[in-house]
C-alpha positions, 0 to 999 in steps of 0.5 A: 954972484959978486966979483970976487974982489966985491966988499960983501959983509953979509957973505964974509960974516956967512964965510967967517962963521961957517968956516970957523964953526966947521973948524972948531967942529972938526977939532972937537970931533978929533978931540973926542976920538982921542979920548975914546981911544984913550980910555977916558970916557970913564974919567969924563963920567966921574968928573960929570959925576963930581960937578953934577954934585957940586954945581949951583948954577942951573946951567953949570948943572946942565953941562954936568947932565949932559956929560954924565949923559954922553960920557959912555964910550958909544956915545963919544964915538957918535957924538964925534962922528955927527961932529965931524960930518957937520963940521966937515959939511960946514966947512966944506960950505964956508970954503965954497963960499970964499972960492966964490963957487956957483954951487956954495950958495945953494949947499948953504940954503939947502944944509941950513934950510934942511935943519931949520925944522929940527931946530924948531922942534928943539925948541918944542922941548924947551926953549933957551937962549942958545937954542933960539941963537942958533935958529935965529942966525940959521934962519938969517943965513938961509934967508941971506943966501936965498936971496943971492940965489934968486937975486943971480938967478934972476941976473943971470937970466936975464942975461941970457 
């Protein structure tokens, strides 16, 4: 690995967004447990209900689809635990990175290499733009990481 004091865009862009997606995933999951325990999995099924009813755009159609869909109580709690556990996971992967730890580099290339094939398959069902961002910038980020592996690998081994 670089010094920690090294200028790498690459590894700040890859410690950026895994930190912040694993933020804002754990937040969301958090969000989810307090509606649940709250009582409003029933209200966030009318309110799909009333866009679904509403809505013209294709896609405002399929937000309303997917929170009709997801709106049970069952549903919220495993939506928010797959949330959390990503979320945990990726953070975990981001502040490994920023504290320049040996094993971060591997967690990220195994985690987001581990899913790429899922995301692959998402696309099997329907292709849209979103699906093909995030497998295009998980496909990047692997790749990235994968190369400093084998690039300090090989330093390393060298050295020895």
């Amino acid at each position: 690995m670089h010094a920690p004091g090294t200028n790498d865009v690459g590894l700040k862009l890859v410690i950026a967004y895994k930190t912040v997606k694993g933020a804002v995933e754990l937040a969301l999951s958090i969000m989810l447990v307090a509606a649940v325990a709250g009582g409003l999995a029933d209200m966030l099924q009318e309110f799909a209900i009333g866009l679904r009813l509403h809505v013209t755009r294709a896609w405002s159609f399929t937000v309303a689809e997917f929170l009709f869909n997801a709106a049970t109580r069952d549903n919220l709690q495993l939506v928010s635990l797959a949330l959390g556990m990503d979320g945990l996971l990726t953070f975990i992967e981001g502040w490994g990175l920023h504290l320049r730890k040996r094993w971060a580099p591997w967690l990220v290339v195994l985690a987001s290499g581990f899913l790429l094939p899922f995301e692959v398959l998402e696309l099997s069902h329907g292709v849209s733009l979103g699906r093909v961002l995030v497998l295009l910038v998980n496909l990047a980020i692997v790749a990235y990481m994968a190369s400093r592996v084998i690039r300090e690998h090989a330093t390393h081994g060298t050295h020895a």
